[in-house]
C-alpha positions as MATLAB code, in Angstrom:
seq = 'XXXXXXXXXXXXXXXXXXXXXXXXXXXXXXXXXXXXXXXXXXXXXXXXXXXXXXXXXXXXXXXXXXXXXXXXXXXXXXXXXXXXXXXXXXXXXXXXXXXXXXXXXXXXXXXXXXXXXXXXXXXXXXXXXXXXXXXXXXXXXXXXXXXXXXXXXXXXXXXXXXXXXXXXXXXXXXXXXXXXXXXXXXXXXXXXXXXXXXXXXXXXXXXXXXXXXXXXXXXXXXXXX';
ca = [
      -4.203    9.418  -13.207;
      -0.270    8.420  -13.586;
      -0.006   11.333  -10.434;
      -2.672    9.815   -8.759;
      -0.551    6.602   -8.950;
       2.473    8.280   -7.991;
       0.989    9.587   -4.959;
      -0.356    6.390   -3.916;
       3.439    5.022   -3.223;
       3.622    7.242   -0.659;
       1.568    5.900    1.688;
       2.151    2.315    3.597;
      -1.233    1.303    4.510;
      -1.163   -2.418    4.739;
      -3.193   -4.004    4.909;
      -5.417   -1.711    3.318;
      -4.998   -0.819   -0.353;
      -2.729    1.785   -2.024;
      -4.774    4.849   -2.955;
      -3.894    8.031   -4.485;
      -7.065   10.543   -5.596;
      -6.145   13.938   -7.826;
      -9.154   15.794   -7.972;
      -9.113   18.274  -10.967;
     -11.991   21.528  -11.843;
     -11.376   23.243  -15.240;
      -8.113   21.795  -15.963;
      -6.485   22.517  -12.765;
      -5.591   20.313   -9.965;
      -7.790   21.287   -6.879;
      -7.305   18.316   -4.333;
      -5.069   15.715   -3.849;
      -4.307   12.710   -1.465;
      -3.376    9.391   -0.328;
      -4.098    6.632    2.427;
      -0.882    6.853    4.295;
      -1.960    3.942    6.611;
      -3.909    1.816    8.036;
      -6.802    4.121   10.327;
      -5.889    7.026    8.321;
      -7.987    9.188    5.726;
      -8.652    7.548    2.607;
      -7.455    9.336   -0.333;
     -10.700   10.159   -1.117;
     -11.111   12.113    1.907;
      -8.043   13.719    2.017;
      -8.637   15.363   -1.531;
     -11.757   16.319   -1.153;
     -10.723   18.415    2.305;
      -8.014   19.795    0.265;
     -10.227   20.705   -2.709;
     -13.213   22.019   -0.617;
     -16.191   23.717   -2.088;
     -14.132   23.367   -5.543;
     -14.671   19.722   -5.326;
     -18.251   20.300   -6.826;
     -18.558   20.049  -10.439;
     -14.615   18.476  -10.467;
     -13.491   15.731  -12.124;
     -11.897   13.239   -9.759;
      -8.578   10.684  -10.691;
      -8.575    8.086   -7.880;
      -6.567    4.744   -8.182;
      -8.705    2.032   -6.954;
     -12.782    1.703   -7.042;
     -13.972    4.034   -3.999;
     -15.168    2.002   -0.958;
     -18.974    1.757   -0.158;
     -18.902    0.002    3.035;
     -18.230    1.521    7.174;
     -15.027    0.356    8.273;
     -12.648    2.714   10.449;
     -13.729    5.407    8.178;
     -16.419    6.306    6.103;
     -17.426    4.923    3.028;
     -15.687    7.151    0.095;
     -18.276    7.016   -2.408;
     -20.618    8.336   -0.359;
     -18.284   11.572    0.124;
     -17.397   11.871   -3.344;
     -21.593   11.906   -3.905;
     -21.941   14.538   -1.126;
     -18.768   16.942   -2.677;
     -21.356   16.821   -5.814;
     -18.516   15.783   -7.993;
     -19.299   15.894  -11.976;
     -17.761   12.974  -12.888;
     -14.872    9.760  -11.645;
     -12.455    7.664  -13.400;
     -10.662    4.648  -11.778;
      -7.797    3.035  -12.647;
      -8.453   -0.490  -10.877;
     -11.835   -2.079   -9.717;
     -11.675   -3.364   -6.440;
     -10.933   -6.915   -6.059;
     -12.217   -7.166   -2.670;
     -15.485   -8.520   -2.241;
     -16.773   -6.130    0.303;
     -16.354   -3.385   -2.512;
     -16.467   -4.849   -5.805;
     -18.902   -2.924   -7.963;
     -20.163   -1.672   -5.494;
     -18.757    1.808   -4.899;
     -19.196    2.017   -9.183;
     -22.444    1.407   -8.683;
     -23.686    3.840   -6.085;
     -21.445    6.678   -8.193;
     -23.638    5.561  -11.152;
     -27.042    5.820   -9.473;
     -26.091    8.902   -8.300;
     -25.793   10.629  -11.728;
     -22.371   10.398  -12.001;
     -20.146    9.904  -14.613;
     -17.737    6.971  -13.848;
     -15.228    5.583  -16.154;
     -13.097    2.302  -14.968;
      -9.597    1.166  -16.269;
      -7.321    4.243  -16.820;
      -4.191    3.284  -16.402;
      -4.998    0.485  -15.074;
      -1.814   -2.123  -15.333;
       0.389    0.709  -13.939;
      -2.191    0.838  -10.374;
      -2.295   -2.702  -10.297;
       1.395   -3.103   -9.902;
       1.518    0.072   -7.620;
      -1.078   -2.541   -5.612;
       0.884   -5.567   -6.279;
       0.648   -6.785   -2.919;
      -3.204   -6.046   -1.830;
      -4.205   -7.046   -5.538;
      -2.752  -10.464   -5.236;
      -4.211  -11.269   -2.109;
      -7.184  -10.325   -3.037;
      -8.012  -11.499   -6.140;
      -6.256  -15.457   -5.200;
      -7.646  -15.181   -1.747;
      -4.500  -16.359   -0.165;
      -1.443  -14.644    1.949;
       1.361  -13.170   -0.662;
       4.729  -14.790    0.545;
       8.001  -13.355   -0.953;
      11.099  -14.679   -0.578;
      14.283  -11.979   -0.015;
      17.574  -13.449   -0.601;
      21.400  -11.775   -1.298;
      24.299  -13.618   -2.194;
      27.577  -12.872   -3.600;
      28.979  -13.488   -7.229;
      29.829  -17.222   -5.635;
      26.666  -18.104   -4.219;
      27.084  -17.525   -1.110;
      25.677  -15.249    1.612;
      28.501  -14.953    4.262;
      32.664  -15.245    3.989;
      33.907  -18.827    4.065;
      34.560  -18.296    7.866;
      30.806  -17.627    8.260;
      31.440  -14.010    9.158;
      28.631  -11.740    7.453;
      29.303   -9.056    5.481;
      27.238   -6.214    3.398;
      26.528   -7.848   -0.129;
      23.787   -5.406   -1.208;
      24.013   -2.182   -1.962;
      22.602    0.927   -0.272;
      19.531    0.942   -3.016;
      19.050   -3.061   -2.479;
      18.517   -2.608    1.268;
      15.953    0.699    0.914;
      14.291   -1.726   -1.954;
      14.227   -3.651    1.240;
      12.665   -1.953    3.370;
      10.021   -0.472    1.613;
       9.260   -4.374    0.696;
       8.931   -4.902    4.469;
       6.542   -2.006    4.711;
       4.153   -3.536    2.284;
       3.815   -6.470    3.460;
       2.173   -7.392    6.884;
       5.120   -9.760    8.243;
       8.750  -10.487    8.376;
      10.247  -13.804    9.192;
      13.346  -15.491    9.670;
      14.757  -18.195   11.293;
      16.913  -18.669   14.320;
      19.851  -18.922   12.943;
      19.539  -15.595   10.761;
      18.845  -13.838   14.296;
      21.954  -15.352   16.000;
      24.211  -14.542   13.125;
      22.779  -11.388   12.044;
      20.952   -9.992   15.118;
      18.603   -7.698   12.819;
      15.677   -5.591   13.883;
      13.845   -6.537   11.086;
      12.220   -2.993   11.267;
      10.780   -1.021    8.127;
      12.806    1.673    8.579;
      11.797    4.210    5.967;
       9.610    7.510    6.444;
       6.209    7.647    6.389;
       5.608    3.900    8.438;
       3.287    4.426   10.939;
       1.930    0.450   11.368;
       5.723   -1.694   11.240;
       5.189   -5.253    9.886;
       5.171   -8.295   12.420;
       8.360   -9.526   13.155;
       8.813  -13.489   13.375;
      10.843  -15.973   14.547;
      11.220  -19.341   13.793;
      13.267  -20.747   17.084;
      11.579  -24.510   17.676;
      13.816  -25.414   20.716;
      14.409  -21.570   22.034;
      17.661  -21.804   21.799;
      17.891  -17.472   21.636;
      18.497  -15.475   24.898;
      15.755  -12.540   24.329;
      18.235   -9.769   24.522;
      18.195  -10.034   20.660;
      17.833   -6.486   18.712;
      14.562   -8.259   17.300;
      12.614   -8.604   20.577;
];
């Protein structure tokens, strides 16, 4: 399961879940996947493809409850049923109410052996953000700050400088890739001119970029637009 997880960081699928899926037939690891984003594969169905006809009889390791419902892809638990796996274990019900129980419970009345909660605190922070939202039924807002040992975030003659380090501002990024939006004010745009861009591999679907400018005082030849 704990590769299952790690595979699941790959992806950036928001805002879809996280989902990693190790698929494993007499001890050896036969499929393996992850939703990389939004539109994609699921994990599901990416392992399965990879494990072909081995998939029946397997074991499968997948991160989050398989989905029972059409969306832009098929429901999972309906493949898993069709691969004629022996047996599932998932790390983290689905807190979404289109899913809850649901996937579980088609697995089940299918005859096969599902187990829920391996591992489950380390999926649920690997799902931080889709978890939250879920489960409170309200937007996840995070606050991203940097300031110097003094408390401050510029030089005293306003002039901005780098205060984080490289690791701070790829911790960053990959922040801005799991959430759905970025925004700022004006003032951070006419000082800073960002792009406010995920730029890390693997982001197919960049975040929404906003911009708080109430009397449109910016010219539109900013990086941002």
């Amino acid at each position: 399961m704990r590769q299952a997880i790690r595979l699941s960081k790959r992806g950036f699928p928001a805002p879809n879940p996280r989902v990693g899926c190790v698929i494993v037939r007499e001890g050896a690891v036969v499929g393996k996947g992850y939703h990389p984003y939004a539109g994609a594969p699921h994990a599901e169905a990416m392992a399965l493809a990879q494990a072909g006809e081995s998939a029946r009889g397997a074991d499968v390791f997948v991160t989050l409850e398989p989905c029972n419902h059409v969306g832009r892809t098929p429901p999972c638990a309906d493949a898993l049923i069709r691969a004629g796996v022996r047996s599932v274990a998932i790390a983290l019900r689905d807190p979404n109410p289109r899913v809850e129980g649901g996937g579980t419970e088609r697995l089940k009345e299918a005859g096969i052996e599902v187990s829920v909660g391996l591992c489950e605190d380390e999926a649920k922070a690997a799902n931080w953000v889709f978890h939250e939202a879920m489960s409170r039924n309200r937007p996840v807002v995070v606050l991203k700050a940097a300031m110097g040992l003094d408390g401050r975030v510029a030089l005293p003659s306003g002039q901005s400088q780098w205060i984080t380090s490289a690791e701070s501002r790829l911790a960053g990024h990959r922040l801005r890739a799991e959430l759905g939006a970025v925004l700022v004010g004006r003032g951070t745009v006419a000082t800073d001119d960002p792009s406010l861009t995920a730029r890390i591999r693997g982001v197919v679907n960049p975040p929404v970029r906003i911009v708080l400018d109430p009397e449109a005082r910016l010219q539109g030849s900013e990086r941002v637009f």
